[in-house]
ROSE-4610 file (N, C-alpha, C; in Angstrom, 1 decimal, always signed):
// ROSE-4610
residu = [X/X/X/X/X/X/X/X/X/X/X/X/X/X/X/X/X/X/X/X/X/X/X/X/X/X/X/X/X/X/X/X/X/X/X/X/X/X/X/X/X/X/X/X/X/X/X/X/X/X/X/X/X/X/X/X/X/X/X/X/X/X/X/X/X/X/X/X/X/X/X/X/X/X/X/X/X/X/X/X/X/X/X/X/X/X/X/X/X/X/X/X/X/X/X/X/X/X/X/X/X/X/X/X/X/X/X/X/X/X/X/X/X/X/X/X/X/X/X/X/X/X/X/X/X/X/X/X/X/X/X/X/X/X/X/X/X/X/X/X/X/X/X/X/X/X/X/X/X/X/X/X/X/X/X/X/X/X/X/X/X/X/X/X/X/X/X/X/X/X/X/X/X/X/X/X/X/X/X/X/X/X/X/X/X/X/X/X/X/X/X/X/X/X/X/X/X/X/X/X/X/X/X/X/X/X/X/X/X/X/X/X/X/X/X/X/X/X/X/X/X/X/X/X/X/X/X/X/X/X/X/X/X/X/X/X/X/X/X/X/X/X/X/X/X/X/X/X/X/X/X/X/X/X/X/X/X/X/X/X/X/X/X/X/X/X/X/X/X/X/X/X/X/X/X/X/X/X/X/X/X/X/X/X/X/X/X/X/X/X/X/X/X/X/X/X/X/X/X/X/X/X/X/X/X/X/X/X/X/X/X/X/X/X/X/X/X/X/X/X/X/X/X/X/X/X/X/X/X/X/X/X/X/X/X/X/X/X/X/X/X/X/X/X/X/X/X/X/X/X/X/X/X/X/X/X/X/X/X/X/X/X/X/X/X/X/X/X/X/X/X/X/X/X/X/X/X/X/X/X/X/X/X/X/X/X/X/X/X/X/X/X/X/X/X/X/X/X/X/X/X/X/X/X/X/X/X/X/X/X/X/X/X/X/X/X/X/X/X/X/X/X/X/X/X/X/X/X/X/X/X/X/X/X/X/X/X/X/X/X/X/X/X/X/X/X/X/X/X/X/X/X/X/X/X/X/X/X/X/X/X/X/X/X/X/X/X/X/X/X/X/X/X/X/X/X/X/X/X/X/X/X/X/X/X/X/X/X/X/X/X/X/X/X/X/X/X/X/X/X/X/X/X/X/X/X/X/X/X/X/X/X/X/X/X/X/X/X/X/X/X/X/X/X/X/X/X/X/X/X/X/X/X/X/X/X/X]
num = [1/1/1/2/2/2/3/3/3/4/4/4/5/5/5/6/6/6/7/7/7/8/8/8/9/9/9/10/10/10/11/11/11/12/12/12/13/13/13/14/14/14/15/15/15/16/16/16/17/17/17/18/18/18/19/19/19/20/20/20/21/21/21/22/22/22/23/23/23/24/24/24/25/25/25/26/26/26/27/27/27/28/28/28/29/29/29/30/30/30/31/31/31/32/32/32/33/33/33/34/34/34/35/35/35/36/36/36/37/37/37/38/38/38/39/39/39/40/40/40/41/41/41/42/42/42/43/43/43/44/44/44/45/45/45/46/46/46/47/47/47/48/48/48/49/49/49/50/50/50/51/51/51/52/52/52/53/53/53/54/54/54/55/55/55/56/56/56/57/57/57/58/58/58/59/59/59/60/60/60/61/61/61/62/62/62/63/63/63/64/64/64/65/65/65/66/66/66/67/67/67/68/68/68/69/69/69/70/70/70/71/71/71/72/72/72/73/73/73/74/74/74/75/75/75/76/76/76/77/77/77/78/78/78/79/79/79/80/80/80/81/81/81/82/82/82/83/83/83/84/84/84/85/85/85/86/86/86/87/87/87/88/88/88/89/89/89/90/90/90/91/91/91/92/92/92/93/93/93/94/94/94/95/95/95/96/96/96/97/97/97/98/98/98/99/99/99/100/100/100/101/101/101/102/102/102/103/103/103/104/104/104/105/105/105/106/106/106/107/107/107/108/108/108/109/109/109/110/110/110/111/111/111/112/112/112/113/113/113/114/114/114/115/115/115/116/116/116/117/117/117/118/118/118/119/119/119/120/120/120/121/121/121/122/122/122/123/123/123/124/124/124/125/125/125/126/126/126/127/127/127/128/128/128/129/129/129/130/130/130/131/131/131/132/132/132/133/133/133/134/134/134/135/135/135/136/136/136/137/137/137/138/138/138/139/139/139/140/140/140/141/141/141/142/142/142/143/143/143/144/144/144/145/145/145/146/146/146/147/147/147/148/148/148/149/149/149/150/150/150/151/151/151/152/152/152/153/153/153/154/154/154/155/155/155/156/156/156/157/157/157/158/158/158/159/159/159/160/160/160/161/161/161/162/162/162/163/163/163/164/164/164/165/165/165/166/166/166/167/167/167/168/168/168/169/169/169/170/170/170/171/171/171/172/172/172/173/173/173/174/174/174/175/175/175/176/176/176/177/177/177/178/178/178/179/179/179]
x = [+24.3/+25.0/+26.4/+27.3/+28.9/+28.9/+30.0/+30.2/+29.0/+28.4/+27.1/+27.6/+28.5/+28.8/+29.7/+30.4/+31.5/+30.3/+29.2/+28.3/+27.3/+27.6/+27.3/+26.1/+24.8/+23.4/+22.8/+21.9/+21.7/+19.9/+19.1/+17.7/+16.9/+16.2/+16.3/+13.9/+13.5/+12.4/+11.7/+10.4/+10.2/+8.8/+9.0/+8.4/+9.1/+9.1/+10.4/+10.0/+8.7/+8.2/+9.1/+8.5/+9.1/+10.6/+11.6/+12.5/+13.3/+12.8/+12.9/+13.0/+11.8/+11.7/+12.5/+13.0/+14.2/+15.5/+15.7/+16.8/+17.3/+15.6/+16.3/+16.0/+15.6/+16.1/+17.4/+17.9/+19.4/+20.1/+19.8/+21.1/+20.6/+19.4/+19.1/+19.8/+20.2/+20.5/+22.2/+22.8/+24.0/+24.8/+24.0/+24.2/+25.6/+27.0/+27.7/+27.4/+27.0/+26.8/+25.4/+24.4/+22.9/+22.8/+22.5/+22.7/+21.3/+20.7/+19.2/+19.2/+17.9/+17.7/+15.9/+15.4/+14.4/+13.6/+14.7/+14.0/+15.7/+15.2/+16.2/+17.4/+17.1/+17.9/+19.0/+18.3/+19.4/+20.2/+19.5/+19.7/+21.2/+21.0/+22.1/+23.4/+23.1/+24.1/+24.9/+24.2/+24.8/+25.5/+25.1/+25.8/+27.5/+27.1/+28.7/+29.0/+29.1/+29.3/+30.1/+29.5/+30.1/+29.1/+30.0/+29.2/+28.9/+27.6/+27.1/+27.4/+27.1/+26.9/+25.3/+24.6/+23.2/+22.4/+21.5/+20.4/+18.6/+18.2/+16.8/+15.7/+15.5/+14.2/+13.1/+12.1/+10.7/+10.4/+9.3/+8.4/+7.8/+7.0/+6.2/+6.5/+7.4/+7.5/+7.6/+7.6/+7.4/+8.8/+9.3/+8.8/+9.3/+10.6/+10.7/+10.5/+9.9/+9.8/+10.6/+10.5/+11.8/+12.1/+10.7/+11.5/+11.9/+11.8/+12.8/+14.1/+14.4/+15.3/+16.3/+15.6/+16.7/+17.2/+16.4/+16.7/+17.7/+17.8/+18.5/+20.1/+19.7/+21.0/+21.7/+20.9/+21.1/+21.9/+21.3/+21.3/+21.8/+21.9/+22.6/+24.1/+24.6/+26.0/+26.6/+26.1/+27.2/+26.6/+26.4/+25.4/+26.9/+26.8/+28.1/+28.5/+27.2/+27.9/+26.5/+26.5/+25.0/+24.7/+25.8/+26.0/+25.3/+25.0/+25.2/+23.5/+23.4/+21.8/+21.5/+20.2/+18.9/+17.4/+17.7/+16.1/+15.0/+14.0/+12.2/+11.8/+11.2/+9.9/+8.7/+8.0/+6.4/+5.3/+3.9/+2.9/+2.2/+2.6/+1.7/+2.5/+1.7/+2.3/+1.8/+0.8/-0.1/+0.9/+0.7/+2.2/+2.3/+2.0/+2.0/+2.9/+3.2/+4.1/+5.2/+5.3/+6.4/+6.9/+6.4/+6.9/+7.8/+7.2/+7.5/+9.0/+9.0/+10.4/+11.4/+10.8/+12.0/+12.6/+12.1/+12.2/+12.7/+12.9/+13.4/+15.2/+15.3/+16.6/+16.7/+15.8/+15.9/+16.5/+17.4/+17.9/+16.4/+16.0/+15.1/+13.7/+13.0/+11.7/+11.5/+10.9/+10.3/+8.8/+8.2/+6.5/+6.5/+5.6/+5.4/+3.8/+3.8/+4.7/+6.0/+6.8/+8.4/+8.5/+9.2/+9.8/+11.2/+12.0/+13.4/+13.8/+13.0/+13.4/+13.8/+12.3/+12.5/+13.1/+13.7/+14.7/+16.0/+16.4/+17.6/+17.8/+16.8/+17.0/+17.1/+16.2/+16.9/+18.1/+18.2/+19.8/+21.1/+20.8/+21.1/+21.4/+20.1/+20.3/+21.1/+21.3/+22.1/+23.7/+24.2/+24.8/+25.6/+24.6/+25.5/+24.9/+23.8/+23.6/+23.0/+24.1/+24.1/+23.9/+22.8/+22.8/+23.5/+24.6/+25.0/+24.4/+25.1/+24.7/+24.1/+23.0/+22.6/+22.4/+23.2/+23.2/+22.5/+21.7/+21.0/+20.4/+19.8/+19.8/+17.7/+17.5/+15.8/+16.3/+17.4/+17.2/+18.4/+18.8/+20.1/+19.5/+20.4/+20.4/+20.1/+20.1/+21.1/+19.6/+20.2/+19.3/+18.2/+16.9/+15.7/+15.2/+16.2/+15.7/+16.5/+15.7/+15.8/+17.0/+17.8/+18.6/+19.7/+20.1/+21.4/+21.2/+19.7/+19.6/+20.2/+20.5/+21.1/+21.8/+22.0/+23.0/+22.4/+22.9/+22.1/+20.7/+20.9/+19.3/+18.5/+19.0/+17.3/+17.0/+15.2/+14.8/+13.9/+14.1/+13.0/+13.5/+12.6/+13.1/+14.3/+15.4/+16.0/+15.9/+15.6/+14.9/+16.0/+17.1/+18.1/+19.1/+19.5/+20.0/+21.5/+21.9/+23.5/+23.0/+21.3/+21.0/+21.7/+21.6/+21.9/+22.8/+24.1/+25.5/+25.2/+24.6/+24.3/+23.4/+22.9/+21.4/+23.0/+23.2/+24.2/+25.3/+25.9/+26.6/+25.6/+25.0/+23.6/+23.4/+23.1/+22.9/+24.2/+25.3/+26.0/+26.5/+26.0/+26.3/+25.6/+24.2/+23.7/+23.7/+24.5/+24.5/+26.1/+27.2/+28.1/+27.6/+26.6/+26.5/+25.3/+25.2/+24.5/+25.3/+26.3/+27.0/+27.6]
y = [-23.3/-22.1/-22.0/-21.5/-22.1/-20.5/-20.9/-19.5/-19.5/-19.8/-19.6/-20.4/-21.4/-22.1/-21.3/-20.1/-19.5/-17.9/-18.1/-17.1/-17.3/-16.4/-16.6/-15.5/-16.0/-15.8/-15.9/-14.8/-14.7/-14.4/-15.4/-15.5/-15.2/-14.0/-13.3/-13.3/-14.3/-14.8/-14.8/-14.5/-15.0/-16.1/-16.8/-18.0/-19.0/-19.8/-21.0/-22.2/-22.2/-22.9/-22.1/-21.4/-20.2/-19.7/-19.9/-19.5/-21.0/-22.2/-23.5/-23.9/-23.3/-23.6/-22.8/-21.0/-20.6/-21.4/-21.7/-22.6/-23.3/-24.2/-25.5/-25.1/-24.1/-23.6/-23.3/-22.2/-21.6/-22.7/-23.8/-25.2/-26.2/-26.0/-26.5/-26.2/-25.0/-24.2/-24.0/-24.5/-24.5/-23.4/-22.5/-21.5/-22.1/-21.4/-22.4/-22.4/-21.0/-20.8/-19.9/-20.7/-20.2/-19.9/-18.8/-19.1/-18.2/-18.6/-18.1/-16.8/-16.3/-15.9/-15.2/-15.3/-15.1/-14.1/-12.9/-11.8/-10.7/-9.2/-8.8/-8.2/-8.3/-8.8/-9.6/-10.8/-11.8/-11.9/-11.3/-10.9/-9.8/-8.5/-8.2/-8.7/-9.9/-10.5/-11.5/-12.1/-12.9/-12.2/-10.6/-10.0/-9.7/-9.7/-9.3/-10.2/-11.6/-12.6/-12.5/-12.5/-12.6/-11.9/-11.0/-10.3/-11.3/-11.0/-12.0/-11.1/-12.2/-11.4/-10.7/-11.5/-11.0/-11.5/-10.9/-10.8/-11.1/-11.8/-12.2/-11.7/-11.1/-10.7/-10.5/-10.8/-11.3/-9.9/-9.2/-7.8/-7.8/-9.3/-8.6/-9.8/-9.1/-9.9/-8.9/-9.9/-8.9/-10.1/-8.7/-7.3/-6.0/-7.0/-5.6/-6.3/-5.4/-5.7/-5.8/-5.8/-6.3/-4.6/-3.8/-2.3/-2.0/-1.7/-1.5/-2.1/-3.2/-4.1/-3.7/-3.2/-2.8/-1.2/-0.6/+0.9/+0.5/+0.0/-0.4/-0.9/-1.7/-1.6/-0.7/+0.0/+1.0/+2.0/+2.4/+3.4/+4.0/+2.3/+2.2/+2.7/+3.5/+4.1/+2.7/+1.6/+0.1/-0.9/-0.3/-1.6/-2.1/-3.4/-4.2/-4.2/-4.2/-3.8/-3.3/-1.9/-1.0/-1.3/-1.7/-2.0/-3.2/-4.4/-5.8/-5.3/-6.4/-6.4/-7.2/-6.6/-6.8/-7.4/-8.9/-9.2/-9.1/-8.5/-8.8/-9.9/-10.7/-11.2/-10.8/-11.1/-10.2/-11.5/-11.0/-11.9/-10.5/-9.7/-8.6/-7.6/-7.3/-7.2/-5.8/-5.1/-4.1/-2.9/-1.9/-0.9/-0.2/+0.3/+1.0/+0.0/-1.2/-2.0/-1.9/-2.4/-2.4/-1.2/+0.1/+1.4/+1.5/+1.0/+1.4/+0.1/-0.9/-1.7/-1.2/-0.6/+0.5/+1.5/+2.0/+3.2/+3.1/+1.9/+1.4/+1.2/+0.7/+0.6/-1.3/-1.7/-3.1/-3.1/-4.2/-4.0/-4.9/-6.1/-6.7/-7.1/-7.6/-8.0/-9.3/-10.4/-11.5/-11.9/-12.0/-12.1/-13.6/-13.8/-15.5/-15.7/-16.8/-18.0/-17.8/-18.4/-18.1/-19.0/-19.5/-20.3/-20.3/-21.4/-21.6/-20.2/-21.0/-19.9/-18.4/-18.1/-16.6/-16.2/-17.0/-16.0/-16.5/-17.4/-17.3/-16.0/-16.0/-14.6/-13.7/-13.4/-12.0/-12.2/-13.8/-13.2/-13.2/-13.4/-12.8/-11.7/-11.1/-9.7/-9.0/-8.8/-8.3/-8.6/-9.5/-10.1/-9.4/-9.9/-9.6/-7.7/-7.3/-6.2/-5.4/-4.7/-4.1/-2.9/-2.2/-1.0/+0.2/+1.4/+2.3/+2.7/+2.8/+3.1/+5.0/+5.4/+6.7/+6.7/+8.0/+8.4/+9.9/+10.2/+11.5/+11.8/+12.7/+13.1/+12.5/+11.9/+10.9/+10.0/+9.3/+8.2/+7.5/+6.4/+5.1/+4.0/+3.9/+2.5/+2.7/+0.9/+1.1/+2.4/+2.9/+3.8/+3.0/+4.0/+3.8/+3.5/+4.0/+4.3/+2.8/+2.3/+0.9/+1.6/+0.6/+1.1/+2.0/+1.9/+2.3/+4.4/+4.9/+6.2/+6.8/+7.9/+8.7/+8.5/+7.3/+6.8/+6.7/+6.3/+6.4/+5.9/+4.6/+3.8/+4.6/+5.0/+5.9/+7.2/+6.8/+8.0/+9.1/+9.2/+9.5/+11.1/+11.3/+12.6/+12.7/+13.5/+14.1/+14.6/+14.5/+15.2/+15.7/+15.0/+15.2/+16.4/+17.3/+18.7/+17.8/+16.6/+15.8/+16.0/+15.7/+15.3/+16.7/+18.1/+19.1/+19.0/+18.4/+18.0/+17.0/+16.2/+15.0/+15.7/+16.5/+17.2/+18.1/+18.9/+19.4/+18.6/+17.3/+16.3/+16.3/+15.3/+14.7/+15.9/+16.9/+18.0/+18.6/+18.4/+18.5/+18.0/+16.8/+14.9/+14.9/+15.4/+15.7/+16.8/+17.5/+18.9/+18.5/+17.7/+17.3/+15.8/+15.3/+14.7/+14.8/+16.1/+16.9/+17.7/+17.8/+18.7/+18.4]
z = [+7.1/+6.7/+7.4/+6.8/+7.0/+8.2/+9.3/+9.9/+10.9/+11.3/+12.0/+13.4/+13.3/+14.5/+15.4/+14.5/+15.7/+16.2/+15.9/+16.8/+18.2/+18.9/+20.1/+20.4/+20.7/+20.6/+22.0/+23.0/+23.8/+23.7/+23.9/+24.3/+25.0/+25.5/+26.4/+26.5/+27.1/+26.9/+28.1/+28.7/+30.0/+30.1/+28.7/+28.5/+28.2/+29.3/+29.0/+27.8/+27.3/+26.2/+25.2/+24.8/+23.4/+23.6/+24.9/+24.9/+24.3/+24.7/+24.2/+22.6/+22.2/+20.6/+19.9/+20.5/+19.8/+20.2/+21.4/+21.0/+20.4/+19.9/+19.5/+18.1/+17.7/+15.9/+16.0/+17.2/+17.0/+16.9/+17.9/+18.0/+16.5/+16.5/+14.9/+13.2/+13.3/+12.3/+12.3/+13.6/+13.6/+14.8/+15.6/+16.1/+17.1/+17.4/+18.3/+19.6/+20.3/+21.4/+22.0/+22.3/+22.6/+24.4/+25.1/+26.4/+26.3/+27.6/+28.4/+29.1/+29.0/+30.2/+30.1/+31.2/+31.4/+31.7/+32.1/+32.1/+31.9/+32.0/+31.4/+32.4/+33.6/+34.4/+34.4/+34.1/+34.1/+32.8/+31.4/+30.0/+30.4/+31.2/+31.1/+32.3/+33.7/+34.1/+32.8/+31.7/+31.2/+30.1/+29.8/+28.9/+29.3/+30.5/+31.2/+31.7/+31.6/+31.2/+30.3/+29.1/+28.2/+26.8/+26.3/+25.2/+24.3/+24.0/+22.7/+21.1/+20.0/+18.6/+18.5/+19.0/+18.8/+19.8/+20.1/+21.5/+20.8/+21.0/+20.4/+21.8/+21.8/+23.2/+22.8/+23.6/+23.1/+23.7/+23.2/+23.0/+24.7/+24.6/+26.0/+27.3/+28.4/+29.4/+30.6/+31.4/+33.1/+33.6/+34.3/+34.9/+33.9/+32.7/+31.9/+30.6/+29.6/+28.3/+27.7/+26.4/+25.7/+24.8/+25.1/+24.4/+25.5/+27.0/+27.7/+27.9/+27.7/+27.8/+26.8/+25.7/+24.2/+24.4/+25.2/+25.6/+26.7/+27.5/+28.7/+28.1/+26.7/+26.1/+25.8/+24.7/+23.8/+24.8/+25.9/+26.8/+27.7/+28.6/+29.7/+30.2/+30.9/+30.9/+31.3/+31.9/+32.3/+31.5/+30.2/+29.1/+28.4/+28.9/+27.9/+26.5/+26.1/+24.1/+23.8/+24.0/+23.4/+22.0/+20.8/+19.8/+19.0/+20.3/+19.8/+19.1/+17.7/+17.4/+17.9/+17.9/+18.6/+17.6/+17.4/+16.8/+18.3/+17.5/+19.4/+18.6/+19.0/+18.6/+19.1/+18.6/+19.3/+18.9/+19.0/+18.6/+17.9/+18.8/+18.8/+17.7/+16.3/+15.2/+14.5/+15.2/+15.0/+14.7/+14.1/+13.3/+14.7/+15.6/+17.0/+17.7/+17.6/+18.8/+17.3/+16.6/+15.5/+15.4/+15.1/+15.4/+16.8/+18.0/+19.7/+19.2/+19.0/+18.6/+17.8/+16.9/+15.7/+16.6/+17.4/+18.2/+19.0/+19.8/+20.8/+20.8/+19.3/+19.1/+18.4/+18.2/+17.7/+16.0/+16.2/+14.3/+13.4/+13.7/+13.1/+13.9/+13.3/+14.2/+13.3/+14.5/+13.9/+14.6/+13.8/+14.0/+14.5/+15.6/+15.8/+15.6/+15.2/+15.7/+14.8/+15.1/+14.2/+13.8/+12.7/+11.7/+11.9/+11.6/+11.5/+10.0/+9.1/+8.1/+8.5/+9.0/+9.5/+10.5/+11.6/+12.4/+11.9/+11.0/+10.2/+9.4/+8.5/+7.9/+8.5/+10.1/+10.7/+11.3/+11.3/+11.7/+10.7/+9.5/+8.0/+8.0/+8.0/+7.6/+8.8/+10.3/+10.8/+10.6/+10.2/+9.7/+8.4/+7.6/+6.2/+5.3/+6.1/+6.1/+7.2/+7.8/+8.9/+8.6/+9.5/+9.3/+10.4/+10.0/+11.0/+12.5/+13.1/+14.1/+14.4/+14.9/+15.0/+16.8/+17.3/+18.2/+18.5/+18.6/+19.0/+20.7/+20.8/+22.5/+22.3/+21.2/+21.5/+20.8/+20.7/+19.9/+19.9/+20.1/+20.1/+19.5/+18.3/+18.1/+16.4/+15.8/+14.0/+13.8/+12.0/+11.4/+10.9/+11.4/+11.1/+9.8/+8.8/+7.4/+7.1/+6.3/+5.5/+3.9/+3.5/+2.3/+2.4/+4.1/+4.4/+4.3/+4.5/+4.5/+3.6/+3.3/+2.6/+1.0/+1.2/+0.7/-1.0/-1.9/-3.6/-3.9/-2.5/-2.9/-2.1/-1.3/-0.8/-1.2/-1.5/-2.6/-1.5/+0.1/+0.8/+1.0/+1.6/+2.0/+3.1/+2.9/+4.1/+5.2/+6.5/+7.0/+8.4/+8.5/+9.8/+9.6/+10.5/+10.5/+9.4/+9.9/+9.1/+7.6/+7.4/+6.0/+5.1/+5.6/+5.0/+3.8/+4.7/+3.7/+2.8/+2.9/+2.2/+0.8/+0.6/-0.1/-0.4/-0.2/-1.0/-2.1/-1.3/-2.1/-3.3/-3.0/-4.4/-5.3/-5.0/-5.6/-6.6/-5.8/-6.9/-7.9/-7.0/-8.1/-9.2/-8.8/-10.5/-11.6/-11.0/-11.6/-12.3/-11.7/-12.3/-13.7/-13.4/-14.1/-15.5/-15.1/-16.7/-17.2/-16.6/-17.3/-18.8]
């Protein structure tokens, strides 16, 4: 995939097997610059290092996980780029850890064992469909709602004090368009 070599990817694993085999997909697939780290610690000395495009961190490691580690981004008053996405990988796939990752502030999840295929496409989709960023006093990091929220494709309920104005727009969008 063209473009993929001027991105710079930071692997953030505290299994040096599995932090291995993502590498050698990222250096497989064309990634230009892949750098380590083994816990999240050293995850954020190498951020300030040098900011990456995207951060891939595995769900469960000691001494910090990877939903702390994404909160630590998201959160932190000296976090280098609170912004950058965030693929987890996990093993552990049950809707209570995938929910605790959404919530955390992660843009995508990849289930392992991982495939080249599949963490190309998560890093696709951060990529060529990004979702806004949401800032609230429980929650940092892109919006939860899949289809860009609010927006024409989504048919869900409104439920945020912002959604108000948005439910007034629509509302009058169709009221102009029966007219």
């Amino acid at each position: 995939m063209a473009g993929l070599n001027s991105l710079h990817v930071l692997v953030v694993d505290d299994n040096p097997h599995m932090r291995s085999i993502v590498v050698a997909i990222l250096r497989g697939v064309g990634i230009g610059i892949v750098k380590e780290a083994s816990d999240g610690a050293d995850a954020m000395e190498a951020m300030r290092a040098g900011v990456p495009d995207i951060v891939i961190v595995d769900l469960n490691m000691f001494p910090i996980d990877g939903l702390e580690f994404t909160q630590m981004i998201r959160t932190a008053e000296d976090s280098p780029f609170p912004f950058v996405p965030i693929i987890m990988m996990t093993g552990h796939t049950d809707r209570t850890k995938v929910t605790a990752a959404r919530d955390s502030g992660v843009n995508e999840l990849v289930a392992k064992p991982i495939s080249a295929k599949t963490l190309l496409d998560r890093i696709v989709a951060v990529i060529d469909r990004p979702r806004s960023f949401v800032k609230t006093s429980t929650y940092t990091g892109p919006c939860r709602r899949r289809g860009g929220g609010a927006g024409k494709d989504y048919g869900g309920a409104l439920r945020r004090k912002s959604d108000t104005k948005a439910k007034a727009d629509q509302s009058n969008e169709s009221k102009d368009e029966t007219a």
